[in-house]
VOTOR-371519 format. One line per 4 residues: their letters; for each residue y, x, z of C-alpha. Coordinates in Angstrom, 2 decimals. Last residue first. Example, Ala and Ser with C-alpha at 12.3 -4.5 7.8 and 13.67 -1.06 7.14 Angstrom:
BEGIN
SA> -1.06 13.67 7.14  -4.50 12.30 7.80
REM end
This chain:
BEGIN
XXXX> 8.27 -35.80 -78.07  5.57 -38.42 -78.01  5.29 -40.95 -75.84  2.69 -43.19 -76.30
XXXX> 0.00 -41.15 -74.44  1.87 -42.31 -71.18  1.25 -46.02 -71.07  -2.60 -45.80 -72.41
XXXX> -3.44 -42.95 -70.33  -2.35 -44.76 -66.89  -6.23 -45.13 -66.31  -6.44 -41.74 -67.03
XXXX> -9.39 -40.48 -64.42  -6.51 -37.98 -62.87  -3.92 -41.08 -62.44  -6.48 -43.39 -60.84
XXXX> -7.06 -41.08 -58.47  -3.66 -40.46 -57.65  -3.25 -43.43 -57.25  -6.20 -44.19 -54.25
XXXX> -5.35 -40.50 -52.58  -1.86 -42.01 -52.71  -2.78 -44.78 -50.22  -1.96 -48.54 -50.89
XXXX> 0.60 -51.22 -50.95  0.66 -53.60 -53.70  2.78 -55.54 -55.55  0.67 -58.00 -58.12
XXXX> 2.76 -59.69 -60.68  1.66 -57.45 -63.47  0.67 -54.36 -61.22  2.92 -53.15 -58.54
XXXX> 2.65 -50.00 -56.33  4.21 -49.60 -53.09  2.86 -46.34 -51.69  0.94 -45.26 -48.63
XXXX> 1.22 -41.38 -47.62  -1.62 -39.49 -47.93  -0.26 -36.03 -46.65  -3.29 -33.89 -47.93
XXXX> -2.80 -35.52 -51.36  0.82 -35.28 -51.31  0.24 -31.76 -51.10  -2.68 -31.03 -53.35
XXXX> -1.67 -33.08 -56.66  0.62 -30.12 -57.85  -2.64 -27.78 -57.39  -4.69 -30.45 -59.13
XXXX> -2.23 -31.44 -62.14  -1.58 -27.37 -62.93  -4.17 -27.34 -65.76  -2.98 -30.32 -67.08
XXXX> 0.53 -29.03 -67.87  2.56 -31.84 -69.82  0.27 -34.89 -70.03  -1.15 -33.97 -65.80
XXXX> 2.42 -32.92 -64.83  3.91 -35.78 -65.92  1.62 -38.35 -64.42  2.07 -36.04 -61.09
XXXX> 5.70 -36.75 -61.64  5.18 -40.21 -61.60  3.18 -39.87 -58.33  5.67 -37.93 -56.92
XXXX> 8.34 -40.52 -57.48  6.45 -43.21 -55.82  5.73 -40.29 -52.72  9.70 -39.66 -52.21
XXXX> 11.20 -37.39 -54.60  12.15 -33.32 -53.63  9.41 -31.07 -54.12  7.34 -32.99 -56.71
XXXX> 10.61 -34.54 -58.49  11.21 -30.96 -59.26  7.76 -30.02 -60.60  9.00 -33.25 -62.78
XXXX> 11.89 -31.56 -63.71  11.06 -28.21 -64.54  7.71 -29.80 -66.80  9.85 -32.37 -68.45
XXXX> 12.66 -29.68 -69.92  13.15 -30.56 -73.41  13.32 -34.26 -72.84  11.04 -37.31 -73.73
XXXX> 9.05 -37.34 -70.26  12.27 -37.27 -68.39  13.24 -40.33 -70.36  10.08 -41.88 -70.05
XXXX> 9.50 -41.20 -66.69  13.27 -42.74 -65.79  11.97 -46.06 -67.47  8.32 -46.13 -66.05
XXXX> 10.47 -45.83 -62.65  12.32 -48.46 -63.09  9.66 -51.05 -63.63  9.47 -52.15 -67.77
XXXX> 9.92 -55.92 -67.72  6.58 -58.51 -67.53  9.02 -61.74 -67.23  6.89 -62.79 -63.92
XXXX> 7.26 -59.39 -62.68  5.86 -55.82 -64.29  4.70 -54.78 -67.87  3.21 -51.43 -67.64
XXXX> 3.20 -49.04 -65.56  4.30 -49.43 -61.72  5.10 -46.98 -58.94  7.51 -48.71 -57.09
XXXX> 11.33 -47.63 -54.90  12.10 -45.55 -56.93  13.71 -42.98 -54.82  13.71 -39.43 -56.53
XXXX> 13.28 -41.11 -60.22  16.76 -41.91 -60.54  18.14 -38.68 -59.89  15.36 -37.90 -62.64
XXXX> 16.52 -40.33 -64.92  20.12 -39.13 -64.46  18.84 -35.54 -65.12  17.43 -37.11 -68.57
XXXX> 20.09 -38.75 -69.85  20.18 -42.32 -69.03  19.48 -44.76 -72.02  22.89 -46.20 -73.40
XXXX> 23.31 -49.92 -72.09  22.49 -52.14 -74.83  25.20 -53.85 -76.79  25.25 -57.41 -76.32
XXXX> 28.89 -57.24 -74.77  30.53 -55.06 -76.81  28.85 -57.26 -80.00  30.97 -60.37 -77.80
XXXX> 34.20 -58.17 -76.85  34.36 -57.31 -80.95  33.68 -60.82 -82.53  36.05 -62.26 -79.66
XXXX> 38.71 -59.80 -80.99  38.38 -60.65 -84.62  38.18 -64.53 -84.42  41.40 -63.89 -82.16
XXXX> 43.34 -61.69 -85.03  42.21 -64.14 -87.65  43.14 -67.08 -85.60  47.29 -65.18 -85.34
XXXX> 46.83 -64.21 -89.26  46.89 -67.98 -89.77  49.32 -69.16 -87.37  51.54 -66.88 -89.01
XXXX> 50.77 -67.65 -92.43  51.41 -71.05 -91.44  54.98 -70.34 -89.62  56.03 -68.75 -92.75
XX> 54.64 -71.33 -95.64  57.10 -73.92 -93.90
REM end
């Protein structure tokens, strides 16, 4: 008799266990990307958005490959990258890069896309827009994205 309930009693252990494991599995954040999967990432966001964004006020995509890139040894190679080879979102995160990482460079990296003027979807709070680059980029050499990018710190 004392068998079978030891039996039964190591056998709800052994569950209890194993739906304790596949549940903190579960919950578990994803890992962040590493920094060249941020900036694959970055290439073709589809948004240029700081800040809180949507209804629930997440962190856009793109803020979340910037500040992986932005925390990594090699920010400066890989935003010039994103420069050469993103679409115009991604340059303008790069060009947020460029001007907290190498200032002095921000105008001659700004030049290009400047000249091109491609419009851009760009999303504040709730708000998606769609507006010119000379209009971001603007924005991004008076600072007003200052107060999401000065909080990184390497």
């Amino acid at each position: 008799m004392k068998k079978p309930l030891i039996t039964l009693a190591l056998i709800a252990a052994l569950n209890l266990m194993i739906s304790f494991s596949i549940r903190a599995q579960v919950n578990r954040p994803p890992d962040p990307p590493t920094p060249q999967q941020a900036y694959e990432q970055l290439l073709s966001v589809r948004c240029f958005a700081f800040g809180g964004v949507g209804y629930a006020g997440v962190t856009s995509e793109g803020e979340k490959a910037y500040r992986a890139i932005a925390g990594s040894t090699n920010a400066v190679a890989l935003f010039s990258a994103a420069l050469t080879n993103g679409n115009a979102q991604a340059k303008l995160y790069a060009l947020c890069g460029i001007r907290q990482f190498a200032p002095r460079t921000f105008n001659a990296h700004a030049k290009s896309l400047l000249i091109a003027n491609p419009q851009v979807e760009t999303m504040s709070g709730c708000i998606v827009s769609h507006e010119f680059v000379t209009n971001v980029v603007a924005r991004i050499a008076s600072g007003s994205y200052d107060v999401y990018i000065k909080k990184l710190k390497r």
